[in-house]
C-alpha positions in Angstrom: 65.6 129.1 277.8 68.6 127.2 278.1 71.6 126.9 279.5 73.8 125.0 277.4 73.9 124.8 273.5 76.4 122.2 271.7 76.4 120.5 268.3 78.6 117.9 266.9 79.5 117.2 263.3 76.4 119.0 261.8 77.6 122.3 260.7 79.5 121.3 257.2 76.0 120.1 255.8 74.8 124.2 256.2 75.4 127.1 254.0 75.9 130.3 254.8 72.4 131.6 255.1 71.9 128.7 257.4 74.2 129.2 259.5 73.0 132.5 260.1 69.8 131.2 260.8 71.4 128.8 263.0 73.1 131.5 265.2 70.0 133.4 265.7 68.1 130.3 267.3 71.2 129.9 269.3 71.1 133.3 270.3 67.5 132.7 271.4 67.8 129.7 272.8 70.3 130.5 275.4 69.1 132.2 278.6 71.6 135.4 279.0 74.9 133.9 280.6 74.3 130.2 278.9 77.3 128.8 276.9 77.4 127.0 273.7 80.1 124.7 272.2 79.9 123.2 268.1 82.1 121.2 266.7 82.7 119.8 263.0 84.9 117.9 260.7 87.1 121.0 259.1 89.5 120.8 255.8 93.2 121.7 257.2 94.4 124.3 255.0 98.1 124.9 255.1 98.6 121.3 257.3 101.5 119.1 255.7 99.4 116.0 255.9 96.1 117.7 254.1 97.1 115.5 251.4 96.5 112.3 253.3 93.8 113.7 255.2 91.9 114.3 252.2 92.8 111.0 250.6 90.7 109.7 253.9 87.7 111.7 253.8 87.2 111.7 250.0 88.4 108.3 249.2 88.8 105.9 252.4 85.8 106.7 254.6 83.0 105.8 251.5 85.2 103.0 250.7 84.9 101.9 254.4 80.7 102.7 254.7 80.3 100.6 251.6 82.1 98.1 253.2 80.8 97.5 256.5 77.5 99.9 256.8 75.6 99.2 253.3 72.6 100.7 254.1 74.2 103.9 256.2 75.3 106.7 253.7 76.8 109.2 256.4 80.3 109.0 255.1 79.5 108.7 251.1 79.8 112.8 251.1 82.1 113.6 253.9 85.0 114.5 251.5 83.2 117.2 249.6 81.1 118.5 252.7 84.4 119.3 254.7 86.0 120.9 251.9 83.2 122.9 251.0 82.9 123.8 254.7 86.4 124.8 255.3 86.1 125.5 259.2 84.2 127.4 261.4 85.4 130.9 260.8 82.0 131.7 258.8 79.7 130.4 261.4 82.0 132.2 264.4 81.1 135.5 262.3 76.9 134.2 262.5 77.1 134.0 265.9 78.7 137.1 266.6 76.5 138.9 264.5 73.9 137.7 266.7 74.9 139.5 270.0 76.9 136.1 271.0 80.7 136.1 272.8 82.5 133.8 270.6 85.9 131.8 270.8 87.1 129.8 267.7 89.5 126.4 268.3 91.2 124.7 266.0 91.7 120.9 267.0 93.7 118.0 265.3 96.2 120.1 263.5 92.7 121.9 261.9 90.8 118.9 261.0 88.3 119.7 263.1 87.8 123.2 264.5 84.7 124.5 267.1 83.5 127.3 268.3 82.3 127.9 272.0 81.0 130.6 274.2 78.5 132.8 276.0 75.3 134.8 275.7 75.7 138.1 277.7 74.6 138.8 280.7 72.1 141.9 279.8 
């Protein structure tokens, strides 16, 4: 058991039936009182600089991997992994399904949002 759970920057790549799955081994995972804390790159619906924003994740950050990391290709689908993502209200809903107290955040005017809490104490 364990008594702390966090993740950065991995959720995006999941869909929804795994982030279900996800939130059950989280569930498991934690010893009853643990906490957990996820983070991940978000698209900023409703921002005034969106625009820009995406400009950078779909455009500027491949540019910038082809660039100066040839061989890495963590950035090549950023853009489309973020938007497809959205933010973590989907995977707030997993974990609450599985019997976790959660707390969403947005961060960065929504470009990245998380979501943190607790396992109950039986």
């Amino acid at each position: 058991m364990a008594d702390v759970v966090f993740s950065t920057f991995g959720l995006k790549t999941f869909n929804a039936a795994q982030h279900e799955v996800l939130a059950q081994q989280v569930a498991r995972l934690l010893k009853p009182g643990g906490a957990f804390s996820l983070i991940e790159a978000s698209d900023p619906k409703g921002w005034v600089g969106r625009p820009f924003y995406r400009l950078y994740m779909d455009r500027v950050l491949p540019i910038v991997e082809k660039m100066f990391l040839k061989v890495a290709e963590d950035f090549s689908m950023i853009g489309p992994y973020t938007k497809g993502f959205g933010d973590c209200h989907g995977f707030a809903e997993a974990l609450r399904r599985a019997g976790l107290e959660v707390h969403q955040h947005r961060h960065f005017f929504g470009c990245a949002t998380s979501v943190s809490g607790r396992k109950p104490v039986a």
